[in-house]
N, C-alpha and C positions, 0 to 999 in steps of 0.2 A: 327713454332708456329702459327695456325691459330685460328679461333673462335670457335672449335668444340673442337681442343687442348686444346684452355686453359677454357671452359667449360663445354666442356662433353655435353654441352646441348644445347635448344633454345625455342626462346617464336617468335610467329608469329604474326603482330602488327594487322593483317585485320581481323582473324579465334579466334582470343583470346587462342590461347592452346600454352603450357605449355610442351615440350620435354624432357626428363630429362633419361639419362643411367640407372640411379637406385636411386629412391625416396629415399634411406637410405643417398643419397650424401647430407645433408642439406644448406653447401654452394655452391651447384649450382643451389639447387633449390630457394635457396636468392637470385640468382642472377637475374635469370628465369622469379624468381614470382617478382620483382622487376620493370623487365622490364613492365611485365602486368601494375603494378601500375602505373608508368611511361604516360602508354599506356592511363591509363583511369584518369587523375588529374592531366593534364598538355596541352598547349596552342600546344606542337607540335601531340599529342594524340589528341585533338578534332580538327586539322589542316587533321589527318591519318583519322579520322569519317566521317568530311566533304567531303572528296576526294571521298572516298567510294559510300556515299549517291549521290555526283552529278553526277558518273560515272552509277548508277543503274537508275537515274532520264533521264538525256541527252539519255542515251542511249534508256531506254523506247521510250523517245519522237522522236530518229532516227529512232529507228524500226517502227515509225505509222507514217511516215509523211514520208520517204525519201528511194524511191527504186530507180535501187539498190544501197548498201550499199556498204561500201567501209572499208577496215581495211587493215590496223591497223591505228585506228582514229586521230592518231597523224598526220599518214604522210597525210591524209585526207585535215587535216587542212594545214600543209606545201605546199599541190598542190593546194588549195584551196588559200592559202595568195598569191601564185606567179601569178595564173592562174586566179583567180575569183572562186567565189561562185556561186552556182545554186541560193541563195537567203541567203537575211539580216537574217532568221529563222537561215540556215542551219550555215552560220559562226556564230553567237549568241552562238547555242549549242555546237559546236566542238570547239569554243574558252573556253567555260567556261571547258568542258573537259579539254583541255590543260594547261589552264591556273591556275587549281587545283594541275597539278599535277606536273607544275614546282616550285609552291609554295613548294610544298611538300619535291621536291629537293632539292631547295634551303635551307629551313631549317634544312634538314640534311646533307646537302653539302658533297654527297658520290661522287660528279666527281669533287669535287674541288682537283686539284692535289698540291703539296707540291711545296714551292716557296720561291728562295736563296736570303736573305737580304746581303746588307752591312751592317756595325757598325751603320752607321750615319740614314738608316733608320728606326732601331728599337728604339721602345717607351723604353726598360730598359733593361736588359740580359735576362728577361723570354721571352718577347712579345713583336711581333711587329703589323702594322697592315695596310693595302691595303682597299683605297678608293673602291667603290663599285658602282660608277658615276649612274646605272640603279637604283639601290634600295636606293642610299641617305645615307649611313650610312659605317664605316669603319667595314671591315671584320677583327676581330684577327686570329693570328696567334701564337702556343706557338713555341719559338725559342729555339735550340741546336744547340750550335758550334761543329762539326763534323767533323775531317778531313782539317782543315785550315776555311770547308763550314760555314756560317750561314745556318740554313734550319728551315725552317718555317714552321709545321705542321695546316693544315686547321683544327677550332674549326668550329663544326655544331652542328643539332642534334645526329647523331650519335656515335661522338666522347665523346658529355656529359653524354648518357646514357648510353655507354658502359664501360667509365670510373667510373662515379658512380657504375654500378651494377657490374662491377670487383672489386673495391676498397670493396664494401658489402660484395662481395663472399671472400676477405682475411680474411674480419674482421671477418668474423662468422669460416671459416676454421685456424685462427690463425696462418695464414703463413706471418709472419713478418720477410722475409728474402729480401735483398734488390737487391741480384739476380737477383730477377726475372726482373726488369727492361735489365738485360742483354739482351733478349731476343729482347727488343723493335727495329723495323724496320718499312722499308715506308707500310708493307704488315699489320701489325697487331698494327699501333700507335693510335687509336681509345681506346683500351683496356688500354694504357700504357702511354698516355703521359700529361695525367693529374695528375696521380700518381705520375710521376717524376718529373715535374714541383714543384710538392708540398714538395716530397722528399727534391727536393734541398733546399727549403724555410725552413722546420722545422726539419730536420737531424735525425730524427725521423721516421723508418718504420711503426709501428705500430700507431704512431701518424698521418701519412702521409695518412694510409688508411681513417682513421676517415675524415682527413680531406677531403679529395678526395671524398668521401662519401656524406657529408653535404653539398660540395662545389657546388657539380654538383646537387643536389638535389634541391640548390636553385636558381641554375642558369636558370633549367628549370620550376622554375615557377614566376620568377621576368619577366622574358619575353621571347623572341624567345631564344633557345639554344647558339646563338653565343652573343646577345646580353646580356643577360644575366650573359653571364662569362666576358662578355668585363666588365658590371656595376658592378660586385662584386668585380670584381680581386684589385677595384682600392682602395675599400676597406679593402679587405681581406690583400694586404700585410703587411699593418702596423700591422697583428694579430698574422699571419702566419711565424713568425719566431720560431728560435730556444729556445726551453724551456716551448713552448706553452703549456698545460697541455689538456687532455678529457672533465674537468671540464670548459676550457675557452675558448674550441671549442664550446660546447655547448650554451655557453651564449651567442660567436658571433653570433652563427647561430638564435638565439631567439632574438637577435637585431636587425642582419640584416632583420630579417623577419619585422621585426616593420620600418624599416627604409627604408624599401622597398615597404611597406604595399601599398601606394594609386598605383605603378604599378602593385603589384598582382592584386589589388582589378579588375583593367582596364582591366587586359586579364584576371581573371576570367569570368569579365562580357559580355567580349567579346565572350566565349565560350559559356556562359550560354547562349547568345542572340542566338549563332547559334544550341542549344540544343532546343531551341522553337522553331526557325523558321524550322528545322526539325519534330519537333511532330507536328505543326499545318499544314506541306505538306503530313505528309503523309497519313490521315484522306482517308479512303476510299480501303484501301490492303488489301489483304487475311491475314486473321488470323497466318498462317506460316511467313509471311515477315513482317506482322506487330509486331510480337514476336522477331523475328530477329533483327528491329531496334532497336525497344524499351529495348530490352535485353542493347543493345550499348549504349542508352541513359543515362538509368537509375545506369548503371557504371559511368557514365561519371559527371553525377549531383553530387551523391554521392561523386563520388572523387573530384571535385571541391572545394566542400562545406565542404571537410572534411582539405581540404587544406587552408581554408580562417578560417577556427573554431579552429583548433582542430591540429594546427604543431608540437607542441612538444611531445603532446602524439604518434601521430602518429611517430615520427622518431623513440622516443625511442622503441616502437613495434618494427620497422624494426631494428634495432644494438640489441635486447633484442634475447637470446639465448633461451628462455621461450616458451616451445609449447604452452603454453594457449595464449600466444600475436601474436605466427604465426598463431594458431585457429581462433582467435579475428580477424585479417587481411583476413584472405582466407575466415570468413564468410560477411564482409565488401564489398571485390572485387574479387569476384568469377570469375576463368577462364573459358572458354569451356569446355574444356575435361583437362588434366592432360595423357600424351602419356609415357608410361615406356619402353625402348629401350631395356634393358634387358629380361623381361619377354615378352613381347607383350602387356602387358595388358593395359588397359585404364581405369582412374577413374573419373569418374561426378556423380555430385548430382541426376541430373533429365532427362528424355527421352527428355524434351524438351531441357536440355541443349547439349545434340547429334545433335538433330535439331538444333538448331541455329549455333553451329559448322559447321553442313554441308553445311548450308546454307550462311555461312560467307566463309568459305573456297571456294565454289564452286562461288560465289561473285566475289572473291581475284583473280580466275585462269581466269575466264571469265576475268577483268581486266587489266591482264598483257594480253593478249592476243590478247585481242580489243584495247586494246590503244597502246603496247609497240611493240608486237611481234609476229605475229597470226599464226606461227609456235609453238608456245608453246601451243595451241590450238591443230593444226592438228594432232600435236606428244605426248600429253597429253594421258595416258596410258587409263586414268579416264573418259574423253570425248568420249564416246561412239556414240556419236549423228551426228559425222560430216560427210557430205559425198563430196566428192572431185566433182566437177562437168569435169574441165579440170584444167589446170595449173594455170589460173589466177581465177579461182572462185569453191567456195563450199557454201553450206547452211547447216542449224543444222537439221535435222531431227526427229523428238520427237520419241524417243526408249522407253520401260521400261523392266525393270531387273525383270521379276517373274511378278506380278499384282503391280507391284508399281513404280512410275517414283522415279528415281532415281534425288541427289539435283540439278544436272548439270540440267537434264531436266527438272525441277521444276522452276528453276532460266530462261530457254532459253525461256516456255513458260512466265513466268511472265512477262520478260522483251520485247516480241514479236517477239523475233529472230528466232523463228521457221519455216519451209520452205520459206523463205526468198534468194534470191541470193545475195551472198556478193562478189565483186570484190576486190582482192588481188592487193595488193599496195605495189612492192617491191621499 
């Protein structure tokens, strides 16, 4: 039971589109379209914007200042901390690189591996939790006795958005069978172990999803994903027991929203500050990239603002079965594209919203590339432009497809990587 198992689909956080087997499936594309929103009106969303933007920015400024180049810009920086820097510029830039994108990490904590408590170290039977000594603050953990084991599954971002938008995708497909937790393991507990967690608390499947739903919805915007469910949980148990009603899930969630309010309001303002200081840098781009960001911004304001105004409406839209409220949403926070696995087909509003797809997407693969892996470049089906020079080095060479450059090469010029020599950093 992996992720594709148990949704048939995907949403991509950097490209903004929207996978889905067959658009008629409407709880996967709840699930899907849920992530987007996620993506665009919340503190771990404009943490994925900011990564993005400094990674096109650093990089620009590598490519016009620093031959030759050296990738994958991680390990750049790694030979750089042990060995020295050519200069205070060059660590500057390859630090803020890195150091984006281990934020990014961290807050979705996808290499935190799973970690066995005794009795005596856990906070209660659900949760336990591990000091954090570099970041200052205790990491949770939700605990199951296993086999004699305590085991302690890592809470991130990944684990609150995918349990939230699982918990969505039952509620709207009305599979309130409790099963399905049967399935849960260390491969696939991100989807599952917020659900059970709650399961055990209100004894209640179909109440479980709701709550699993709201739970994690608020967790990521009271503040970072793990912190966030650490500050709720401590309130939500005395709610979250047995007998709990729809009706008094909702009212917790509209309390705790109040009750929680001056830290929304903090990492609201926090994001909003980094939504300016983005529109006021990038004053002077080609009209294609400056569509491209501003497409990302203008999600990102919107879902904010619509998250400090306007929570209750907005939830009930997402739990409300009612195409005019999934209308009302998809015209609010528009994805890129909309991809149908079944047919082939693709559905967008506007030519320009292809453009900024392609332009986000081809962003995302440069990305992993130059910073993680630049095998995934040279082997990239799509990357047309690379030419191997020997073993330890290649450059991008500007190709076009028919009369028209294609977004990789659009994106290689913009960002000045083009005939360029880059040295391979295994």
């Amino acid at each position: 039971m992996d992720r594709y198992s148990i949704t048939n689909g995907m949403y991509n956080l950097f490209d903004h589109r929207i996978v889905v087997k067959n658009l008629a499936d409407t709880p996967v594309f709840y699930h899907e379209y849920y992530h987007h929103i996620q993506n665009v009106s919340t503190i771990l969303g404009g943490e994925r914007l900011n990564l993005l933007m400094q990674f096109l920015a650093h990089a620009t400024n590598l490519a016009s200042s620093h031959e030759p180049l050296y990738a994958p810009f991680n390990r750049w920086y790694e030979n750089g901390t042990k060995n020295g820097f050519d200069s205070p510029t060059l660590k500057r830039r390859l630090e803020n690189l890195v150091l984006h994108q281990d934020e990014w990490m961290y807050l979705d904590k996808l290499t935190y591996p799973l970690h066995f408590f005794n009795k005596e170290e856990c906070y209660d039977d659900n949760i336990a939790t591990l000091p954090n000594e570099t970041k200052g603050v205790l990491e949770p953990y939700i605990i199951r006795e296993e086999s004699g084991l305590i085991t302690g599954y890592p809470v991130g971002g990944f684990t609150i958005t995918e349990s939230g938008a699982y918990a969505l995708e039952l509620w709207h497909a009305e599979r309130f069978d409790p099963k399905i937790l049967e399935a849960l393991n260390d491969k696939n507990y991100q989807y599952l172990i917020v659900l059970d967690l709650i399961y055990r608390m209100v004894e209640d499947f179909r109440i479980a999803c709701l709550a699993t739903f709201l739970f994690c919805d608020l967790a990521m915007i009271i503040s970072t994903p793990s912190m966030g469910f650490l500050a709720l949980y401590q309130t939500a148990k005395m709610v979250l027991t047995k007998g709990v009603t729809e009706e008094a899930l909702l009212k917790w969630y509209e309390a705790s929203y109040f009750a929680f309010r001056d830290e929304i309001k903090e990492g609201i303002s926090l994001e909003m500050g980094i939504i300016t200081d983005i529109r006021e840098k990038k004053s002077g781009l080609n009209d294609i990239i400056e569509n491209m960001i501003e497409f990302q911004l203008r999600l990102m304001e919107r879902g904010l603002k619509i998250r400090l105004e306007r929570k209750l409406e907005f939830t009930h839209r997402l739990l409300s079965k009612s195409q005019e409220d999934l209308n009302y949403l998809m015209g609010a926070f528009p994805p890129s594209i909309i991809e149908i696995t079944d047919d082939g087909n693709m559905r967008y509003g506007s030519e320009e919203d292809v453009i900024n797809y392609e332009m986000l997407n081809a962003s995302y693969n440069l990305y992993l590339g130059l910073c993680r892996n630049i095998d995934y470049i040279l082997e990239h089906k799509d990357i047309i432009h690379t030419k191997r020079i020997n073993e330890t080095q290649f450059m991008f060479e500007l190709q076009r497809d028919g009369n028209h450059s294609d977004a990789y090469g659009y994106m290689l010029h913009t960002i000045g990587l083009t005939d360029k020599v880059i040295e391979i950093i295994n």
